[in-house]
C-alpha positions, 0 to 999 in steps of 0.5 A: 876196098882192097881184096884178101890178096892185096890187103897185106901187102907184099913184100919188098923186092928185095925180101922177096928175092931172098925168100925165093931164092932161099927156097931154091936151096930147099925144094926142087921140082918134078920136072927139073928131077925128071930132065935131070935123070932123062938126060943123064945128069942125075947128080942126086940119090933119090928117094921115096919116103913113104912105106914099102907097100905104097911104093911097089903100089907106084914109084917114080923111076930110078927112086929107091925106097926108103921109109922117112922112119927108117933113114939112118945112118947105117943105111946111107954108108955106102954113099959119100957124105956130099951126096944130095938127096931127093926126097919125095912122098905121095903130095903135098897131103904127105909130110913123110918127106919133110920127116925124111928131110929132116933125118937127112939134114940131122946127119949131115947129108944135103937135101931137097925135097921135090915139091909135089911127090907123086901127085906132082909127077903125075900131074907133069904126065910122067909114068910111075914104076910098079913093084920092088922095094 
């Protein structure tokens, strides 16, 4: 009998592949965003999306907070159009940065979400920032 892991099979190599290596185009993780900015190769904005108060409550470094409801075009003009953004909010329990993704991606701009947000950065043992919006 098989168990509930393997009772729908998975899928071809080659479908696997595609679906992973799609994902990729989307997410990036707390690890790869910290090395990025440790070494000095940051090459995104990166931005947390959840409220001002949860913010200066703890924030990873270098983020800069911009509420998922309040991205709008306005306040992306001093950065050029193919800049990337990185996206987080409090974990994977918080859909704020799949809501600021997606106002992202409606005005053109490249994004990723980085998987995990604050639970995953503190999970990695990397430190938060306390204070300023």
């Amino acid at each position: 009998m098989a168990s509930k892991v393997s009772a729908i099979p998975a899928a071809a190599s080659d479908k696997a592949l595609a679906h992973f290596s799609a994902a990729l185009e989307f997410e990036t993780d707390c690890s790869d965003v910290y090395h990025a900015m440790a070494d000095g190769q940051q090459d995104f904005v990166l931005l947390d999306t959840r409220s001002h108060a949860y913010y200066e409550q703890g924030h990873v470094p270098g983020a800069l907070s911009l509420p998922a409801g309040k991205i709008v075009a306005s306040k992306l003009q001093e950065y050029p159009m193919d800049t990337l953004f990185v996206v987080y909010c409090a974990g994977p329990h918080c859909n704020s940065a799949h809501q600021g993704a997606k106002r992202l991606a409606a005005l053109g701009r490249p994004v990723k979400l980085m998987i995990g947000g604050i639970t995953g950065w503190l999970d990695e043992g990397y430190a938060l920032e306390k204070g300023g919006a």
